[in-house]
C-alpha positions as CSV (number, residue, x, y, z in Angstrom):
1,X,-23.2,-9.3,-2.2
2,X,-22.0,-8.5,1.1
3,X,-25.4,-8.3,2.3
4,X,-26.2,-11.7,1.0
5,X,-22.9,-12.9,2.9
6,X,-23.8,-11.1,6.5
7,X,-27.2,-12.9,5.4
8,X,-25.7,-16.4,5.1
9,X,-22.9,-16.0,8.4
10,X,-26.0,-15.2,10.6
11,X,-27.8,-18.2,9.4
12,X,-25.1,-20.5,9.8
13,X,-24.4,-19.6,13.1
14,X,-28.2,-19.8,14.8
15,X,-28.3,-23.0,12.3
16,X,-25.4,-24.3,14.5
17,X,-27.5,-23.0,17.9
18,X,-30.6,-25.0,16.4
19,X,-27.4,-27.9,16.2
20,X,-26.7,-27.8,19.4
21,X,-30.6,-28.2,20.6
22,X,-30.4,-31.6,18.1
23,X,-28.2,-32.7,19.6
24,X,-29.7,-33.3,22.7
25,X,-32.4,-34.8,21.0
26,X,-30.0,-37.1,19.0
27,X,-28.1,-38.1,22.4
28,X,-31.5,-39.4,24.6
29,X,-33.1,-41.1,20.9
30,X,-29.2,-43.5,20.5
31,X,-29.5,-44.9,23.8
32,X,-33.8,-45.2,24.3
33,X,-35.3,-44.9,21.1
34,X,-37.4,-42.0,22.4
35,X,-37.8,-38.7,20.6
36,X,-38.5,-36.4,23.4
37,X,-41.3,-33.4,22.1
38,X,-40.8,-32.1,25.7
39,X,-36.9,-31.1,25.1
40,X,-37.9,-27.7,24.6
41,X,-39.1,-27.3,28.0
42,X,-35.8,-29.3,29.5
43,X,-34.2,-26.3,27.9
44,X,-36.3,-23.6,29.5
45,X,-36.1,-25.8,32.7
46,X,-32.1,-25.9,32.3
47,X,-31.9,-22.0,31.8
48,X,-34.1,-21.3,34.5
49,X,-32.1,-23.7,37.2
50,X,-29.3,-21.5,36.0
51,X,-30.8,-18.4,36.5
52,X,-31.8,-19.2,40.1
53,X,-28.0,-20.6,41.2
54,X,-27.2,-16.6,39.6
55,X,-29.3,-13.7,39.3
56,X,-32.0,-15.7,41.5
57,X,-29.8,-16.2,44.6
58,X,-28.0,-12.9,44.4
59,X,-31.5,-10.9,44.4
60,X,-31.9,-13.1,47.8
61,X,-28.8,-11.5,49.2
62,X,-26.2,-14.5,48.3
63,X,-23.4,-13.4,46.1
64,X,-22.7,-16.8,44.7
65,X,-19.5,-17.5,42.2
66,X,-20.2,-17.9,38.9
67,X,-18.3,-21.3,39.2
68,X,-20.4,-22.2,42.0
69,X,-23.5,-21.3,40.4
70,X,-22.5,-23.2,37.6
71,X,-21.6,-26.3,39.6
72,X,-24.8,-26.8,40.9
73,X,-26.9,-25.9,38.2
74,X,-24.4,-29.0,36.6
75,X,-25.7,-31.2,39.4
76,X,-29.3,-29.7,39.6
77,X,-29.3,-31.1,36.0
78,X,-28.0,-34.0,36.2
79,X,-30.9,-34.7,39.0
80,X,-33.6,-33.2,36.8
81,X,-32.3,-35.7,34.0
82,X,-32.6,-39.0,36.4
83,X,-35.6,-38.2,37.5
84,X,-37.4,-37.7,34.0
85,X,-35.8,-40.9,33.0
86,X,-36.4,-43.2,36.3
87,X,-40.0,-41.2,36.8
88,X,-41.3,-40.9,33.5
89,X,-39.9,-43.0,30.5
90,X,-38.0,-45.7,32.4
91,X,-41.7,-47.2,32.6
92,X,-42.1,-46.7,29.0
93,X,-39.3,-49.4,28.0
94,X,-40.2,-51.4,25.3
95,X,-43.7,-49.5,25.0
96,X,-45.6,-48.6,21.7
97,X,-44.5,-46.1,20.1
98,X,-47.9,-44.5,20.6
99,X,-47.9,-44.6,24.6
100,X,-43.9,-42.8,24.3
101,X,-45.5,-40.0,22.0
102,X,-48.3,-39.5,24.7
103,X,-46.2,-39.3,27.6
104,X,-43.6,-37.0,25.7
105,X,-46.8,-35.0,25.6
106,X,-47.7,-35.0,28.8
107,X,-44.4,-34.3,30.0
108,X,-44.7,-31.1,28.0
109,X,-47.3,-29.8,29.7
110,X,-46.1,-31.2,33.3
111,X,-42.7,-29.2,32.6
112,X,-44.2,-26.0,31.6
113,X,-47.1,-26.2,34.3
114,X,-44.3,-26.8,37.0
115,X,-42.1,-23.6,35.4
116,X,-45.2,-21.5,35.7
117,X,-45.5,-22.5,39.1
118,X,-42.1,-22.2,40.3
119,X,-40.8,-19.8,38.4
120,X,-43.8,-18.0,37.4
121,X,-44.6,-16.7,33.6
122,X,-42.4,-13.2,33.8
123,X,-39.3,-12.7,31.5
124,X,-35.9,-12.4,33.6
125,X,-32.5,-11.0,32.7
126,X,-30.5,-14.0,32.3
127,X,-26.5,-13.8,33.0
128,X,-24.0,-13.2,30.6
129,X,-22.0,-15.8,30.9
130,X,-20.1,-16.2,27.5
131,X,-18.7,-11.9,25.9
132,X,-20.9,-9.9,24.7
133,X,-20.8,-7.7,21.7
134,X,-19.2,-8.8,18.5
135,X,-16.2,-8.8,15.7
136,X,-15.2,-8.0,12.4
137,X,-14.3,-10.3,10.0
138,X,-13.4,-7.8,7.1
139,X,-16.4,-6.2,6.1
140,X,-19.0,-8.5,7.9
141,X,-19.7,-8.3,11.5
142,X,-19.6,-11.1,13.3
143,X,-21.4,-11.9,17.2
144,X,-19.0,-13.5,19.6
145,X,-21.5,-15.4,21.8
146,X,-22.8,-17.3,18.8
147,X,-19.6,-17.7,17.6
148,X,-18.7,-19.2,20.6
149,X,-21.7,-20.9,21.0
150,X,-21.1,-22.4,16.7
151,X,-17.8,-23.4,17.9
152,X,-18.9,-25.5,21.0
153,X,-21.7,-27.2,18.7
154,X,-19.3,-28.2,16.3
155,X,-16.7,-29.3,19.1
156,X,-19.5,-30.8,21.2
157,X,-20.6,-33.0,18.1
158,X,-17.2,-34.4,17.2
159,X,-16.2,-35.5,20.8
160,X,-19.9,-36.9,21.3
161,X,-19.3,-39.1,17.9
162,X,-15.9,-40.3,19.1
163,X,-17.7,-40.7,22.8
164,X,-20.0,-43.2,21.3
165,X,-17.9,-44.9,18.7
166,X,-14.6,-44.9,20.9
167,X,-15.2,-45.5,24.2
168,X,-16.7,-48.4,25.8
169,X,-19.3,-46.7,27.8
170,X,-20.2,-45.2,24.4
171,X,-20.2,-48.3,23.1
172,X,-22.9,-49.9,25.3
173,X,-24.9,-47.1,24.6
174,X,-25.0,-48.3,21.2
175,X,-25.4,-51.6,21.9
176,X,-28.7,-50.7,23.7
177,X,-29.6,-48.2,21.1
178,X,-29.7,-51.3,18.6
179,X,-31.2,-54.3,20.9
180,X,-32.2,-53.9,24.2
181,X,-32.4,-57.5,25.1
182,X,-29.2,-58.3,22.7
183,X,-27.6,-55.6,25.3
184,X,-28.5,-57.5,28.4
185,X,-27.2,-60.5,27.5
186,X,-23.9,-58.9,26.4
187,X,-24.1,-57.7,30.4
188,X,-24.9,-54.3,29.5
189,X,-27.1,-52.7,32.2
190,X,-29.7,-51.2,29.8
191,X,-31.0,-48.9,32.5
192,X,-28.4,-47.4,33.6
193,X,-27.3,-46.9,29.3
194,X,-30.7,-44.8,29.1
195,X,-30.0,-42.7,32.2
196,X,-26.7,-41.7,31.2
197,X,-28.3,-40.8,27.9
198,X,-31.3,-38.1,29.5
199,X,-28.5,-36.8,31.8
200,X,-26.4,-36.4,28.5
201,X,-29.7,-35.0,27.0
202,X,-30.2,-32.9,29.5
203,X,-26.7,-30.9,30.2
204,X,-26.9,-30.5,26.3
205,X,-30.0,-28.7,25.8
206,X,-28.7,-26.6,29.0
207,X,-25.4,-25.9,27.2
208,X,-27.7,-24.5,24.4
209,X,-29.9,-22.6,26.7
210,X,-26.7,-20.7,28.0
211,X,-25.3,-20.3,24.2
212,X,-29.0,-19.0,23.4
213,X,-29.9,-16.4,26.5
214,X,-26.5,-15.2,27.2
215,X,-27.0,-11.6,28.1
216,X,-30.3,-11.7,27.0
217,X,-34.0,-12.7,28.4
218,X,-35.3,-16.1,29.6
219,X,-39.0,-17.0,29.6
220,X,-41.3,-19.5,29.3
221,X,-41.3,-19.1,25.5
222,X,-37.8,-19.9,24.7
223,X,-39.2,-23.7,25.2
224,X,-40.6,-22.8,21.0
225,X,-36.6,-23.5,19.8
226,X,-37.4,-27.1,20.4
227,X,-39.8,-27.6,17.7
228,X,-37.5,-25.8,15.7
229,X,-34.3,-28.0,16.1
230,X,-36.4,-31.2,16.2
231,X,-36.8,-31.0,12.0
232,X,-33.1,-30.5,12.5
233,X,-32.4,-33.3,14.2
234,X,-34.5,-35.8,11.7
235,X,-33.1,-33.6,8.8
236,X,-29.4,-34.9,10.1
237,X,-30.7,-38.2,11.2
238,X,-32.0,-39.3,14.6
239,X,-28.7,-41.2,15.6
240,X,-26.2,-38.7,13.6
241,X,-24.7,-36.4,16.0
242,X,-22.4,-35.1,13.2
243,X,-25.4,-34.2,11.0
244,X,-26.7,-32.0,13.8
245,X,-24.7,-28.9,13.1
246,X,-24.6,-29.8,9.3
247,X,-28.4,-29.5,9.1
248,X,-28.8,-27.2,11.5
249,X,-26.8,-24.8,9.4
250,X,-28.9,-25.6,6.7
251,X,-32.2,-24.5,8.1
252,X,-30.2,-21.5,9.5
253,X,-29.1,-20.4,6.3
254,X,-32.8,-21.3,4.8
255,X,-34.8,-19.1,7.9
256,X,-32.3,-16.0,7.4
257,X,-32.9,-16.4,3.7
258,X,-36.8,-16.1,3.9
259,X,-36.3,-13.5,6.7
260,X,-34.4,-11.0,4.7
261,X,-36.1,-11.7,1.5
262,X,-39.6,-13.0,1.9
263,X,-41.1,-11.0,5.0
């Protein structure tokens, strides 16, 4: 029984991980109707902006803060987010759903062509910016970054949902999400709406890259976990953000499951 427990509090928590990486998706589908198949990649992107502002610039002979570092890998995402909104699906507004698919597509290869380039294909040591190691909770044993990293998805989710249903820039984004012509005659500046939606987008899916590699390795191959919270996101519903973590607890709990008992 308490093997079936430490089974089921493992799950939950990389469910909530795989959350976190739907919600990203969640945030750039309210505002633009896009689902974005390249998100995985934004991630890798993300974590490897990171590593450069860190580990990258310290190796160069620049002993960096970590609060600087993490300041401008903020704004070096931010950046990244415009640009693959203004460059790449800003075009796309209002598009068939057919051409969106093929550019998400193309983007995915663009992003992990220009990672191999930059960054080339070899597995780096990536910072450990949240505590390492773990805790007991009686009997079961417990790891504090994805406990941290549960927490934030579950924090991030609620103040998103009140973000969008509270405030009045939330609010617009809605209003795009649902019309986008509706929205402009309202006033509401549907471009700038989807742009603050991909910058939302990306920080998120960087949030999760940091919750995901803490202490551990980055690579071009981390980009798979997007594939893997995109059922998550449709399972808690493309413009949910609550059902994020609920769902991605569920295919957490499901992958442990059929790890420990059907491998």
């Amino acid at each position: 029984m308490i093997k079936l427990v430490q089974i089921l509090i493992e799950g939950a928590l990389v469910g909530l991980v795989y959350g976190l990486v739907a919600i990203s998706f969640v945030v750039i589908y309210r505002a633009s109707r896009i689902v974005n198949l390249a998100q995985g990649e934004v991630l890798v992107i993300g974590a490897l902006l990171l590593w450069s502002f860190t580990a990258g610039m310290k190796a160069a002979g620049w002993e960096v803060p970590l609060v600087i570092s993490l300041a401008m890998t903020l704004a070096a995402c931010i950046a990244f987010g415009l640009i693959l909104e203004r460059f790449v699906f800003r075009p796309l507004i209002s598009q068939p759903a057919f051409a969106i698919f093929m550019a998400s597509v193309a983007l995915l290869i663009m992003l992990r062509g220009t990672a191999q380039l930059v960054w080339t294909a070899d597995t780096r040591a990536f910072p450990a910016i949240l505590p390492e190691g773990a805790f007991h909770v009686g009997p079961f044993l417990v790891s504090t970054p994805l406990a941290l990293g549960g927490l934030f998805s579950v924090l991030l989710a609620i103040g998103l949902h009140a973000f969008f249903t509270r405030t009045r820039q939330g609010l617009r984004l809605a209003a795009v999400a649902e019309d986008h012509r509706t929205a402009m005659s309202l006033g509401v500046s549907v471009r700038s709406a989807i742009a603050t939606a991909w910058i939302l987008g990306t920080l998120v899916a960087t949030a999760a890259a940091i919750v995901l590699l803490s202490g551990r390795v980055v690579s071009l191959e981390v980009a798979h976990i997007g594939f893997k919270a995109l059922p998550v996101a449709l399972l808690g519903g493309l413009e949910s953000i609550r059902g994020a973590p609920l769902a991605g607890i569920l295919i957490g709990i499901g992958e442990a499951l059929a790890m420990a008992y059907l491998d």
